[in-house]
C-alpha positions as CSV (number, residue, x, y, z in Angstrom):
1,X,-0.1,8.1,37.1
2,X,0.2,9.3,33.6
3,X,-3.4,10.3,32.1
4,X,-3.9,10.2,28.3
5,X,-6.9,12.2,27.7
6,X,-9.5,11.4,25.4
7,X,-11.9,14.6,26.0
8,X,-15.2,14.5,24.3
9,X,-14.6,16.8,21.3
10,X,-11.1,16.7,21.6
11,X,-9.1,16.6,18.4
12,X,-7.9,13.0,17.4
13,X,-5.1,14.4,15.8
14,X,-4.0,15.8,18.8
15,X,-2.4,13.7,21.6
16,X,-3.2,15.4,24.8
17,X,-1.6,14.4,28.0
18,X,-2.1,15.6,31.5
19,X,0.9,14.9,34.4
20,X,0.0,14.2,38.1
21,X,1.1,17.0,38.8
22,X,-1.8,19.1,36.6
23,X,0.8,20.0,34.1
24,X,-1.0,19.1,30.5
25,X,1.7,18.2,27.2
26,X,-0.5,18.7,23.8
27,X,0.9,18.2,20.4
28,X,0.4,17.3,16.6
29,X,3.2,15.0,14.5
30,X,3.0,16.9,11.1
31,X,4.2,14.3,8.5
32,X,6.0,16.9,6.3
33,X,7.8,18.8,8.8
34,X,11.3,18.8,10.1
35,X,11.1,21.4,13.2
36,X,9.4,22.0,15.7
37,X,7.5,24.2,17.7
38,X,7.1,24.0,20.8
39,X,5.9,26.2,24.1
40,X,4.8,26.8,27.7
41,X,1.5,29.0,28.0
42,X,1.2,30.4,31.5
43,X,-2.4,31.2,32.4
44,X,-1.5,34.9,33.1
45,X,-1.1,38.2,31.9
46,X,-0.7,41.8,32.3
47,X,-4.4,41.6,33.8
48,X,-3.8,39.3,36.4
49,X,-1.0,41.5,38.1
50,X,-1.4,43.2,41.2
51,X,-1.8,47.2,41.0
52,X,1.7,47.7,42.1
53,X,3.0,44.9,39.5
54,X,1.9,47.1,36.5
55,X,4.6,45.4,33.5
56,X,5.8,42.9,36.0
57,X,4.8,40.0,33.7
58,X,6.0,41.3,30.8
59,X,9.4,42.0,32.7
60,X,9.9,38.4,34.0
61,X,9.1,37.5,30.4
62,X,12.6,39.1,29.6
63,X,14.2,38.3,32.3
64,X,13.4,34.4,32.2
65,X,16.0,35.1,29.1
66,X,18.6,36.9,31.6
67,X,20.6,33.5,32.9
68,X,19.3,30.7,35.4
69,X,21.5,28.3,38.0
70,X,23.0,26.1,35.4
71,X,23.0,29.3,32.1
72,X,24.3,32.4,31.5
73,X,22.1,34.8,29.3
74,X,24.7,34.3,26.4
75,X,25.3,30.4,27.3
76,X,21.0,30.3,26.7
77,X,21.7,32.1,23.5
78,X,24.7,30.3,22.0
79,X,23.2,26.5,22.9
80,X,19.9,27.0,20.9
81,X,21.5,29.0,18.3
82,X,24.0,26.0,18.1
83,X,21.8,23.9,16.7
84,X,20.3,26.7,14.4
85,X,16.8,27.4,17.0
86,X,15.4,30.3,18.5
87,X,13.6,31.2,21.2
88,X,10.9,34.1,22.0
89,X,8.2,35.0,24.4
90,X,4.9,37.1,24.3
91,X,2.9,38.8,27.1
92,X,-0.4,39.3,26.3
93,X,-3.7,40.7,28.5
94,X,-4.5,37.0,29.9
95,X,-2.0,34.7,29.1
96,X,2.2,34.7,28.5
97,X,4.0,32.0,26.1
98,X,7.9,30.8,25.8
99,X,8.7,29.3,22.6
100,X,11.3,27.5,20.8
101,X,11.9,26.0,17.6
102,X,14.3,23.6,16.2
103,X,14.8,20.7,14.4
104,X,13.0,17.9,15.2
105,X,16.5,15.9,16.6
106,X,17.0,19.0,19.1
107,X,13.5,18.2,21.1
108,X,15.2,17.6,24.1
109,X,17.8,20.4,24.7
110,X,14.8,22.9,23.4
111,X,12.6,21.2,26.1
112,X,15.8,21.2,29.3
113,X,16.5,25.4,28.2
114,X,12.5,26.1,28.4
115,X,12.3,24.0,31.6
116,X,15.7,26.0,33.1
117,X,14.1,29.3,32.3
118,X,11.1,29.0,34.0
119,X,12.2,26.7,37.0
120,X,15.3,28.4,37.7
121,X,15.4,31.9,36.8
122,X,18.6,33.6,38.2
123,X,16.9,36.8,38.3
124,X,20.3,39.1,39.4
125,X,20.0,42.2,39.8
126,X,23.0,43.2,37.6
127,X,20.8,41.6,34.9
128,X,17.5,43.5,36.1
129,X,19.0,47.0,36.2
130,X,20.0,45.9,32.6
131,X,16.6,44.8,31.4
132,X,14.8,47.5,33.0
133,X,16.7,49.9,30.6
134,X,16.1,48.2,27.7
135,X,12.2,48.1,28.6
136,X,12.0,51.9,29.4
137,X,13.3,52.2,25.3
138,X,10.6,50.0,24.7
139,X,7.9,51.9,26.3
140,X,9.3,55.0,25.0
141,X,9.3,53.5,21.1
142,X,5.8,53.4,21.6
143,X,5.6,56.6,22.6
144,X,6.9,57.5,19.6
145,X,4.8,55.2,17.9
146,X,1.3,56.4,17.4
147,X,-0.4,54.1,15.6
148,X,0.7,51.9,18.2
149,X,0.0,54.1,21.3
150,X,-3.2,54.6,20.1
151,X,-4.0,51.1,20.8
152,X,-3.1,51.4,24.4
153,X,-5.1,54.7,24.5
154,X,-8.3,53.0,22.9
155,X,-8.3,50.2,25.7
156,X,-7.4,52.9,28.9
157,X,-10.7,54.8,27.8
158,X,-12.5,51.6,27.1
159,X,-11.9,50.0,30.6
160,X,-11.0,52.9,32.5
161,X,-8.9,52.3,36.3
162,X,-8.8,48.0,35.2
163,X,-6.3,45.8,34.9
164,X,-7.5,45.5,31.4
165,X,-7.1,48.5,30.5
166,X,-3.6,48.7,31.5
167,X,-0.7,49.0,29.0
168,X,1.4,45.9,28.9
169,X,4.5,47.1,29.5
170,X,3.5,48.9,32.8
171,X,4.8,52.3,33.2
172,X,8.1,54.1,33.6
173,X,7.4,54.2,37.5
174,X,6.4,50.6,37.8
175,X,9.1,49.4,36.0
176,X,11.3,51.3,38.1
177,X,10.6,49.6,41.4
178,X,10.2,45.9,40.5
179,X,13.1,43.8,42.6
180,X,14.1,40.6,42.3
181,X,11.6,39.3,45.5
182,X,8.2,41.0,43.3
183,X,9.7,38.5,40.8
184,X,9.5,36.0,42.3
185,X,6.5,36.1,44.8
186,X,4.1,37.3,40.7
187,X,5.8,33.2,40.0
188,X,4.9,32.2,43.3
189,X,1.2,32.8,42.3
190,X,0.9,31.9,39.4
191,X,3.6,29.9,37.4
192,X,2.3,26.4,38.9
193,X,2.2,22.9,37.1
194,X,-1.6,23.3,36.9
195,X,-1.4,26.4,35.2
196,X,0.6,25.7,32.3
197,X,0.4,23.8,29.3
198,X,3.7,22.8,26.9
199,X,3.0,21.9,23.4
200,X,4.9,20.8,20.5
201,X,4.2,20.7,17.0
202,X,5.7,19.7,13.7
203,X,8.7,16.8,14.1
204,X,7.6,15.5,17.5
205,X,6.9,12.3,19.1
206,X,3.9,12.4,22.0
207,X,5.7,10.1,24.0
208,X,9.4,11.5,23.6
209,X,7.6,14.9,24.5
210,X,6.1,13.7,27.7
211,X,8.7,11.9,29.1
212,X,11.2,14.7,28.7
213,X,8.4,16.7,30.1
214,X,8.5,14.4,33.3
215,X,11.9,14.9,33.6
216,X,12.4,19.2,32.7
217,X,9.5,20.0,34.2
218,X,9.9,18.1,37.6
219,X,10.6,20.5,40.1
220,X,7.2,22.9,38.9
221,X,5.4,23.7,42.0
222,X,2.1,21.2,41.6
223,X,0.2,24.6,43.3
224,X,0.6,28.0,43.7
225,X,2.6,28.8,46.6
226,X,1.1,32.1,47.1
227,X,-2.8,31.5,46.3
228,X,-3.5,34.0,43.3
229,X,-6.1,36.7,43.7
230,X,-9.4,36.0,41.7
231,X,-9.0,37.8,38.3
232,X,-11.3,40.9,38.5
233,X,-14.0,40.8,35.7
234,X,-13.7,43.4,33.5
235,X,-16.7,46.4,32.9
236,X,-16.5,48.4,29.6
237,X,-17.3,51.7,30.1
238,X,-16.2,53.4,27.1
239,X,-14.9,57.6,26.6
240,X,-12.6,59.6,25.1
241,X,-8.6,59.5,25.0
242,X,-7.0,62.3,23.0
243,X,-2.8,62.7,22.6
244,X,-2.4,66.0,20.5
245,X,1.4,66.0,18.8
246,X,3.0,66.8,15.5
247,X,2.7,64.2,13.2
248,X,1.0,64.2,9.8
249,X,-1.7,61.9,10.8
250,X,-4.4,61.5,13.6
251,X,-4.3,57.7,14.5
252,X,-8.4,57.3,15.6
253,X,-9.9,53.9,17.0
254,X,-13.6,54.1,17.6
255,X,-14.7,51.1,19.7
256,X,-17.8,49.4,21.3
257,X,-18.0,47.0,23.9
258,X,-18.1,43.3,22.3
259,X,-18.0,39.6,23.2
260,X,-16.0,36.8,25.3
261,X,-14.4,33.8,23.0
262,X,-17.1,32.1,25.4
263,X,-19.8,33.7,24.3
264,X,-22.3,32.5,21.5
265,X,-22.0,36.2,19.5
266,X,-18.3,35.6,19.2
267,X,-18.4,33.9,15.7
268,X,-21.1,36.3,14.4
269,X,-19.2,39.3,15.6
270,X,-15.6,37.8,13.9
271,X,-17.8,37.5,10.6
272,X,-19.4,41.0,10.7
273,X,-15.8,42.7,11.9
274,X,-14.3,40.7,8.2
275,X,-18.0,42.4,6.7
276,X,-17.2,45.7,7.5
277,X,-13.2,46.0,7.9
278,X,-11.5,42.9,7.0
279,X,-10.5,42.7,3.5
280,X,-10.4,45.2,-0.2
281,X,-14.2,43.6,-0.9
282,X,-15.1,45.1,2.9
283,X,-17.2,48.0,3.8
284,X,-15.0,50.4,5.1
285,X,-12.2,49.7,2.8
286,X,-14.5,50.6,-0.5
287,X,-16.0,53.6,1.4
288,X,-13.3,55.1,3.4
289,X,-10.1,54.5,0.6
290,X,-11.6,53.6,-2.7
291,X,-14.3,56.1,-2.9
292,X,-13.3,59.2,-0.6
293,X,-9.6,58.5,0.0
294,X,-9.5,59.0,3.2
295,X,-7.3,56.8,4.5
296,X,-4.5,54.5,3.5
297,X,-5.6,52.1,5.4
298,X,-9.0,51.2,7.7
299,X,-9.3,48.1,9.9
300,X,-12.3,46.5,12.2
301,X,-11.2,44.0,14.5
302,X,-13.0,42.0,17.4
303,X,-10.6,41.1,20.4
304,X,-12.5,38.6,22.8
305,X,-11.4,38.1,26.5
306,X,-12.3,35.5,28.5
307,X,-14.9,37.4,30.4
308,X,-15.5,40.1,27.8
309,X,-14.7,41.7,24.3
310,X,-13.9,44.9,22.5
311,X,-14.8,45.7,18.8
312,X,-13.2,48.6,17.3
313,X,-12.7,50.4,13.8
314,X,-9.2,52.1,13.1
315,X,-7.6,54.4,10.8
316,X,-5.1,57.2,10.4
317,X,-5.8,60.2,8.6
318,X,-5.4,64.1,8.0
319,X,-6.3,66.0,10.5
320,X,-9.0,67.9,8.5
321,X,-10.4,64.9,7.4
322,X,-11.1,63.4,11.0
323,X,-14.2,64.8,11.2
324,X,-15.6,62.8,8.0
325,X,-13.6,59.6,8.3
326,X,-15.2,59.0,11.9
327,X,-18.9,59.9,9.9
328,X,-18.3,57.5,7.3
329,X,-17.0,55.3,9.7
330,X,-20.1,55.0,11.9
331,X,-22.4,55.2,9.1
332,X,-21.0,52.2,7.4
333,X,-21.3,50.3,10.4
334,X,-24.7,51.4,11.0
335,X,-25.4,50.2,7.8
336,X,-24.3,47.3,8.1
337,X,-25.9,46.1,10.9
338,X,-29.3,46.3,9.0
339,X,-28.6,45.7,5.5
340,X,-24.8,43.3,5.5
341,X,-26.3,40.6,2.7
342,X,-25.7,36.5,2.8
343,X,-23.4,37.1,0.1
344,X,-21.1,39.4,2.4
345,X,-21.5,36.7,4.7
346,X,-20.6,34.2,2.5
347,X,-17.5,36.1,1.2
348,X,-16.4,36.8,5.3
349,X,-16.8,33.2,6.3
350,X,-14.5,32.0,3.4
351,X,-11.9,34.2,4.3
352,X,-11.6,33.1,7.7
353,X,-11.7,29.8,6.8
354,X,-8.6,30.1,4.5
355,X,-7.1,32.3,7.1
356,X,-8.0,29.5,9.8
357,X,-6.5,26.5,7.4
358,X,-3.7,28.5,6.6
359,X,-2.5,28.9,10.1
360,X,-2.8,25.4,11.4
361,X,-0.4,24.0,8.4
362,X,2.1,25.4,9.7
363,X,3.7,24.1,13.4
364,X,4.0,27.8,15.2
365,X,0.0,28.3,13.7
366,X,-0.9,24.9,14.9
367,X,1.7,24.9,18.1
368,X,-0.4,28.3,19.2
369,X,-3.7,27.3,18.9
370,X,-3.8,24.5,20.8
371,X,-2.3,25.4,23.9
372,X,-4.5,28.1,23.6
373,X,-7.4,25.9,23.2
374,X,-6.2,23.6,26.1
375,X,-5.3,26.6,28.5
376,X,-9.1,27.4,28.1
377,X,-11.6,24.8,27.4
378,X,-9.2,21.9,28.5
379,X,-9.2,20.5,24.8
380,X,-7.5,20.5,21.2
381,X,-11.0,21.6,19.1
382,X,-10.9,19.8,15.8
383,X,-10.7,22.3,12.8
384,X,-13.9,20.4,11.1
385,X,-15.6,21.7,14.6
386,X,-14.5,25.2,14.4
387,X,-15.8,25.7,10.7
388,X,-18.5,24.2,11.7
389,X,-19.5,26.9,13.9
390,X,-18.6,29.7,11.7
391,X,-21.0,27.6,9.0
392,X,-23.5,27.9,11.5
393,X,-23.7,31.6,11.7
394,X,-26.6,32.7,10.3
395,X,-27.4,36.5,8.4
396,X,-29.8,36.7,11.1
397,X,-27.4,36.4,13.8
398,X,-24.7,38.6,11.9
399,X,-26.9,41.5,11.6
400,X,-27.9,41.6,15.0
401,X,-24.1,41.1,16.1
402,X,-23.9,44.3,14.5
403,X,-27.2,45.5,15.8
404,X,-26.0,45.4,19.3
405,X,-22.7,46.7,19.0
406,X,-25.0,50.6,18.0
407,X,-26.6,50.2,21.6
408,X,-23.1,50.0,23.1
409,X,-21.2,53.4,24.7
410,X,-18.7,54.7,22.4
411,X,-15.1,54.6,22.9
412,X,-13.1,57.3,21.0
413,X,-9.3,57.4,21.3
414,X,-6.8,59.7,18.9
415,X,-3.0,60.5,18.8
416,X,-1.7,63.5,16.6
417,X,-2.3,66.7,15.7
418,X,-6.0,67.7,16.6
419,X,-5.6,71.7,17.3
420,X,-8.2,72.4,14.8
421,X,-11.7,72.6,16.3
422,X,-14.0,71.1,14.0
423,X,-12.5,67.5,13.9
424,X,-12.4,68.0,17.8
425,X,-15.6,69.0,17.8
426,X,-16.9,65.9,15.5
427,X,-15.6,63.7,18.3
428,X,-17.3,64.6,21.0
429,X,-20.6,64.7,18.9
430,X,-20.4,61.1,18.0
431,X,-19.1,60.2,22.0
432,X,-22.8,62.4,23.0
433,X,-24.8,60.8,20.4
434,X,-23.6,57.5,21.1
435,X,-24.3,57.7,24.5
């Protein structure tokens, strides 16, 4: 039987559906739209892979594109392109999405090719040779990329010898030796009905959406045919990453350990992250660019995972000037966390509500944060709910979001020319004093 949720909380916009098979269909009609977006959130990432799958789920997410029993890679890109839709996919530390959009008329062929891809994956090994090439260029564009690689740097030192610290794409040796059988047994564990959530938004009818859903989606395993190992919890350690090279600028992220989405610091952490980095009006941005010129541009950011969190501050800059950006840098968040004012608050919390707003009018916003949502707490939250809880953050708890983050270890990662000693040497007096 057929269950139509009605989870306490849940948003009442939102139809939410779950199958008999554990499969759950969530979306939102949007009166004034003519596509749709639509998806399929696996509950597993790059940290969920086994030590010898290192980039194996971002590899199947390309290769779920490569052809299936009934489509050829180029028949899968000529029949959505046909009706003028795309597709896509994202890997990401604890979750992987396929998407499609298309006009609201084209539900059902945008439903059967996102069904085909993940039920039926041909998975040849003409077409895997292929892909693996074209992901070796991608690991070596970030290579190349350092305000990229730095990122990847930043979360090695953080969580050192984790999953989650792990690049994404895995490494040129891993990618190397993945066969068609590792494929497949990574899908046996973990793309099951229960697992996964499709949702639509935009030009869609609930109904339409689940029956075709009943139909497409049929022949999902209802569990795991492999049972998945339990997802080690991560342990921040924090340290130092350094990549010394030629460019003009040293990429830096300093970091300190931070907070689950679970957890009740999350919202006061997002507000004092927009406080000190998130905006021209924020800390960093008046201190670093507009008073010292230091940098072009300065960032703080709060990524929460399901069992943890990382807060960082990033920046590039000369390489005589590392030394004083990562000073400054420290000092305004120190002085932050006792002195950030209810006005600074104020200004923060508006922000994200505009930015919040903003991405749920349109169907890929809305489309991605509710299968999030449902992948995770089983339920649509209404946006009156969320702002809610950012209304509900206090100065009091902001300032000691940012009080805790100074009892953390530091994590200092940089990529680019640091030969000269004193900027060297800057580093690893913060990384002692810190610790």
């Amino acid at each position: 039987m057929v269950k139509q949720d009605a989870a306490a909380g849940h948003d009442p916009a939102v139809s939410l559906t779950t199958l008999p098979s554990g499969l759950r269909i969530v979306s939102e009609r949007m009166a004034h739209a003519s596509t749709v977006s639509l998806g399929i959130w696996i509950g597993a990432g790059a940290r969920d892979e086994l030590p010898h799958e290192h980039g194996l789920a971002h590899l199947l997410e390309h290769m779920a594109f490569k052809g299936t029993a009934r489509r050829t890679a180029l028949e899968i890109a000529e029949e959505i392109e046909s009706v003028g839709g795309d597709l896509n996919a994202a890997t990401s530390v604890e979750y992987t999405c396929y998407t499609a959009r298309v006009l609201g008329q084209d539900l059902p062929l945008a439903v059967d090719i996102l069904a085909d891809i993940l039920t039926q994956p041909a998975l040849s090994e003409e077409e895997l040779a292929r892909e693996k090439g074209v992901i070796l260029q991608e690991i070596g564009a970030v290579q190349d990329t350092p305000d990229d690689l730095v990122y990847d740097r930043f979360l090695q030192a953080a969580f050192p010898e984790q999953p989650l610290g792990r690049p994404i794409l895995g490494t040129a040796e891993t990618v190397k030796s993945f066969t068609p059988e590792a494929i497949r047994a990574y899908l046996d564990r973990h793309y099951h009905a229960g697992n996964m959530v499709l949702a639509a938004a935009g030009a869609v009818d609930h109904d339409e959406l689940v029956a075709l859903a009943e139909q497409a989606l049929a022949a999902l395993p209802l569990q795991p045919a492999i049972a998945p190992e339990a997802r080690t919890p991560a342990a921040y350690h924090g340290g130092e990453a350094r990549i010394d090279g030629d460019e003009e600028q040293v990429h830096i992220v300093l970091g300190f350990p931070g907070k689950p989405f679970t957890n009740g610091m999350h919202y006061p952490l997002q507000i004092f992250s927009a406080v000190l980095g998130g905006g021209l009006s924020s800390r960093l941005f008046q201190e670093v660019r507009e008073r010292r010129g230091l940098a072009y541009a300065v960032d703080a950011f709060h990524w929460p995972f399901s069992d943890c969190g990382v807060f960082g501050i990033s920046a590039g800059t000369a390489p005589d000037d590392v030394g004083e950006l990562v000073e400054v840098a420290l000092d305004c968040l120190s002085q932050a966390a006792r002195d950030v004012s209810e006005a600074e608050v104020a200004r923060a919390r508006a922000q994200m509500k505009v930015g919040l707003l903003a991405s749920l009018e349109s169907p890929g916003g809305k489309l991605e944060q509710m299968a999030r949502q449902v992948l995770v707490f089983g339920r649509a939250i209404p946006r009156e709910e969320l702002a809610r809880r950012l209304d509900a953050v206090s100065l009091a708890d902001v300032r000691a979001a940012g009080e805790a983050l100074l009892d953390g270890v530091i994590t200092v990662a940089a990529v680019g020319p640091l030969d000269d000693l004193a900027p060297v040497t800057a580093l690893r007096a913060m990384l002692a004093r810190a610790a």
